[in-house]
FIRO-970097 format. One record per residue (C-alpha): residue in one letter; x, y, z. Coordinates in steps of 0.1 Angstrom, whole numbers, padded with zeros to 4 digits, always signed. Example, Ala and Ser with C-alpha at 12.3 -4.5 7.8 and 13.67 -1.06 7.14 Angstrom:
// FIRO-970097
a+0123-0045+0078s+0137-0011+0071
This chain:
// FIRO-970097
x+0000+0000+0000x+0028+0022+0007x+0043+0018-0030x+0005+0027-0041x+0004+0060-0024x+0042+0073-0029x+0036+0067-0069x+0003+0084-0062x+0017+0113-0045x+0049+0112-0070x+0019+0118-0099x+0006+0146-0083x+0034+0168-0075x+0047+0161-0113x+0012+0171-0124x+0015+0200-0102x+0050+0206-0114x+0042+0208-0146x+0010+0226-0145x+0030+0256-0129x+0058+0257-0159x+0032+0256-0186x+0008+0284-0168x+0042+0304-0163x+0056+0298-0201x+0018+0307-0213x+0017+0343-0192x+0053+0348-0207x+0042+0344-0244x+0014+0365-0238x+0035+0393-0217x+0058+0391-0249x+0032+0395-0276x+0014+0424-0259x+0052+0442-0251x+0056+0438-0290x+0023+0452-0302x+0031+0481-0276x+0067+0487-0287x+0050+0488-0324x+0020+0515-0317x+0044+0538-0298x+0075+0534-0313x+0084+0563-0338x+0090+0552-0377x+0123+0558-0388x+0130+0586-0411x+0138+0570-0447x+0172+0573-0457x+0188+0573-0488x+0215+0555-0497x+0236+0573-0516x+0238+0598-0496x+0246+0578-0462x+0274+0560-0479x+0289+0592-0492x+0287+0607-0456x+0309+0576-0446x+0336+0577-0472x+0341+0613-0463x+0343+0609-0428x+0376+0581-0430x+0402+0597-0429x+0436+0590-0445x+0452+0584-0411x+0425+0565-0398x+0429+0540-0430x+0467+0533-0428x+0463+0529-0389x+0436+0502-0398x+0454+0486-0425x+0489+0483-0397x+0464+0469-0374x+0455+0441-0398x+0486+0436-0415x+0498+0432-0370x+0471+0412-0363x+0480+0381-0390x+0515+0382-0390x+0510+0368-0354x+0509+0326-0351x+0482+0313-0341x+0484+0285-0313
């Protein structure tokens, strides 16, 4: 009788168990879902940019200096053996 009511008692406290993570992983998805749709209504649309204009903003702002100093730091970083 004692086997009977251990399994028993094993049942209901995996039952239990697992009743809790599924109740707790259910109000997450929904917590997530309704965060989304509020980050989408309030969030502010990014202004359109146009290319061609964004890339030329970059090429002007590197600098000769800042080029070589990039190209040492890669020419440093694989001339060193690798273990």
């Amino acid at each position: 009788m004692q086997d009977t009511d251990l399994l028993q008692d094993g049942l209901a406290l995996m039952g239990l168990g697992m009743g809790v993570v599924f109740v707790f992983l259910t109000l997450l998805v929904v917590a997530v879902v309704l965060m989304s749709r509020l980050v989408q209504r309030f969030a502010p649309t990014p202004a359109p940019v146009n290319a061609k204009r964004a890339r030329a903003l970059n090429t002007a702002e590197v600098d000769e200096e800042v080029l070589a100093v990039i190209g040492a730091a890669v020419h440093h970083y694989r001339g060193k053996p690798r273990c």
